[in-house]
C-alpha positions as a Markdown table, in Angstrom:
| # | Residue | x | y | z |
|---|---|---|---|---|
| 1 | Unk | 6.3 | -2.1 | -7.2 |
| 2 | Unk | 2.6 | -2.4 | -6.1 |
| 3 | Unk | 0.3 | -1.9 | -8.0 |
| 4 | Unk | -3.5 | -1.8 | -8.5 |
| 5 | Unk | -6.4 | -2.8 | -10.8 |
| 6 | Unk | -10.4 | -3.3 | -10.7 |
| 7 | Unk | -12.7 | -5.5 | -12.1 |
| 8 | Unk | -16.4 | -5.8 | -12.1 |
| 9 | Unk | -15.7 | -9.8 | -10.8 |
| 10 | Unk | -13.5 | -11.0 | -8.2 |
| 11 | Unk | -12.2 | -13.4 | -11.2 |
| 12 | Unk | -11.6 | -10.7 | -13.7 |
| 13 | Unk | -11.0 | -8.7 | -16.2 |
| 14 | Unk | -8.7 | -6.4 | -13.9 |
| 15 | Unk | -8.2 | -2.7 | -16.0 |
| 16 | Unk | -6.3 | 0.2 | -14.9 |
| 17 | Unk | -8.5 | 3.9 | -14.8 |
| 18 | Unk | -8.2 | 4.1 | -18.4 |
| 19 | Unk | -10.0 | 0.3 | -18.8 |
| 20 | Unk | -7.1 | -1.4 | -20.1 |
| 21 | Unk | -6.4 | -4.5 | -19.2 |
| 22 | Unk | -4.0 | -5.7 | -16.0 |
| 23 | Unk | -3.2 | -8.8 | -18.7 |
| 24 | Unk | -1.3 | -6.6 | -21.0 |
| 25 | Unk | 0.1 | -4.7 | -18.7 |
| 26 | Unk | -1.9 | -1.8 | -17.3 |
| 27 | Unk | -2.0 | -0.6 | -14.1 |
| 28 | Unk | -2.2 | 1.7 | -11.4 |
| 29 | Unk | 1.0 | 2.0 | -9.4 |
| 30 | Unk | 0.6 | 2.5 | -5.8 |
| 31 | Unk | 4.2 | 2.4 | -4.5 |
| 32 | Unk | 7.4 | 2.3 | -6.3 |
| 33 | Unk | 11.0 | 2.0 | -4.8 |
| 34 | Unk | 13.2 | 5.3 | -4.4 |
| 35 | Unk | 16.5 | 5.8 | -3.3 |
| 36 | Unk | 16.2 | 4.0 | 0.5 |
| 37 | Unk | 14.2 | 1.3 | -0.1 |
| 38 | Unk | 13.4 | -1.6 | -3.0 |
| 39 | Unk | 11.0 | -4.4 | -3.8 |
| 40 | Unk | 8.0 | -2.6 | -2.6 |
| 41 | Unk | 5.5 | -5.3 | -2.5 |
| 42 | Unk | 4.2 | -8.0 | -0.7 |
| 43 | Unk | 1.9 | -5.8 | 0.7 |
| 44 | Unk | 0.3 | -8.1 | 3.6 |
| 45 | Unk | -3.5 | -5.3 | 4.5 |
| 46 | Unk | -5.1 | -2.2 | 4.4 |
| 47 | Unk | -6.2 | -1.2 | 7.8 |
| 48 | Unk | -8.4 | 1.5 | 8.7 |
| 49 | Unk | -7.3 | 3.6 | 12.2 |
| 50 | Unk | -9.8 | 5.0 | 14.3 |
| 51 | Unk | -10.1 | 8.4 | 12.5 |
| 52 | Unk | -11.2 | 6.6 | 9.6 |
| 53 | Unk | -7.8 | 6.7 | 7.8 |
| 54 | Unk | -6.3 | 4.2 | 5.6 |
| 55 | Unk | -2.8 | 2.5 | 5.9 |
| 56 | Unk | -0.8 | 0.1 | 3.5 |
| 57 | Unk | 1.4 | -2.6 | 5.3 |
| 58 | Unk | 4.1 | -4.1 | 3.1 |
| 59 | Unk | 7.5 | -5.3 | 2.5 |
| 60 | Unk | 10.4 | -3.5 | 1.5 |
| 61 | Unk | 14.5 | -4.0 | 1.2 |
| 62 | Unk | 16.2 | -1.4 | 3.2 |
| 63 | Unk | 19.0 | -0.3 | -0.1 |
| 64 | Unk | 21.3 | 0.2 | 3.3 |
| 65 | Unk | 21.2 | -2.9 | 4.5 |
| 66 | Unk | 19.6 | -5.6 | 2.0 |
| 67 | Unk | 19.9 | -8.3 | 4.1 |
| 68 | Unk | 16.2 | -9.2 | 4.4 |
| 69 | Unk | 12.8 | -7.3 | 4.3 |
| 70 | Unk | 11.5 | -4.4 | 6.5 |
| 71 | Unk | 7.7 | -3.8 | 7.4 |
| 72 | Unk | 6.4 | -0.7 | 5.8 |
| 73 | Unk | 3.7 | 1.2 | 6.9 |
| 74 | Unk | 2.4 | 4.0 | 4.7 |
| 75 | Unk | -1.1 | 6.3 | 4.2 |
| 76 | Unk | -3.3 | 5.9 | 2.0 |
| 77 | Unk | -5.6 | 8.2 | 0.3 |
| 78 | Unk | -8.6 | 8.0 | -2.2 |
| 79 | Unk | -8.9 | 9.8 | -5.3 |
| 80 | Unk | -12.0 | 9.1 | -7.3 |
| 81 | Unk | -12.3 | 5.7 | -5.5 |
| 82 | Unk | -8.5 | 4.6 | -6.7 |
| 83 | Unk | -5.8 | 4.1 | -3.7 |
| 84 | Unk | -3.2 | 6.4 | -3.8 |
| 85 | Unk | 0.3 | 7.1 | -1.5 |
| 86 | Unk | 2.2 | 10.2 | -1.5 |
| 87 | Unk | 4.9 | 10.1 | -4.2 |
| 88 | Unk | 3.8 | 6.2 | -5.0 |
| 89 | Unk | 7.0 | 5.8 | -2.7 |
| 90 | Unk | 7.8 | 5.0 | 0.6 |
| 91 | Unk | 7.7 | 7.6 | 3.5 |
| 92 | Unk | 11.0 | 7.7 | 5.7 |
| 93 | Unk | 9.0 | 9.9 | 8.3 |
| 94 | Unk | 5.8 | 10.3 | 8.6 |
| 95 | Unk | 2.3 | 10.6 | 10.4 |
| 96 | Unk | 1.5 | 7.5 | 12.8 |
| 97 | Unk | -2.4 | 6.0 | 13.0 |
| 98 | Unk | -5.1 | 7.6 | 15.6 |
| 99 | Unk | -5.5 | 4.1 | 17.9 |
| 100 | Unk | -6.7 | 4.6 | 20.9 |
| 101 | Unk | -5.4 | 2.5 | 23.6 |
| 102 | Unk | -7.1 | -0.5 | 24.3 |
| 103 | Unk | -7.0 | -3.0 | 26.9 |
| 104 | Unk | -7.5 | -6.7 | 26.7 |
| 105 | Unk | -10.3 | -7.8 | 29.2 |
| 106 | Unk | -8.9 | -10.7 | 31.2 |
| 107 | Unk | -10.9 | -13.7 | 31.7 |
């Protein structure tokens, strides 16, 4: 499971929405495993595409085929400044990021 918290300093307290703390066990769950996939974590950034939107990269273990990790990619949204992703689960099909195509200049 991933899960989130917030603090007022990068060192701490962390609290969940209701201000309890991460310490005892409070917390905002982002993503939780379903019946495909388990171990939802590891989650490696947050990247923004060029519409603005943001996506969660992470790790997951395919219930299918467990040997190993797969690399999740999932939308994010924001409610009241807290990240959210549909279901707090991972998305078997889903939209892709707006990138443009970009070309690397060549030296």
């Amino acid at each position: 499971t991933t899960v989130v918290g917030r603090s007022k300093y990068l060192m701490g307290p962390y609290t969940d929405r209701a201000g309890r703390p991460m310490a005892d066990n409070h917390h905002e769950v982002v993503i939780h495993g379903n019946h495909d996939f388990a171990g939802t974590g590891h989650n490696a950034e947050l990247v923004t595409d060029d519409k603005g939107q943001t996506w969660i990269l992470y790790h997951a273990v395919s219930r299918a085929n467990p040997d190993g990790r797969v690399l999740m990619l999932d939308r994010v949204t924001w409610r009241k400044g807290w990240p959210e992703v549909r279901g707090a689960e991972p998305s078997r099909l889903a939209e892709r990021p707006a990138w443009k195509h970009r070309t690397r200049k060549q030296d």
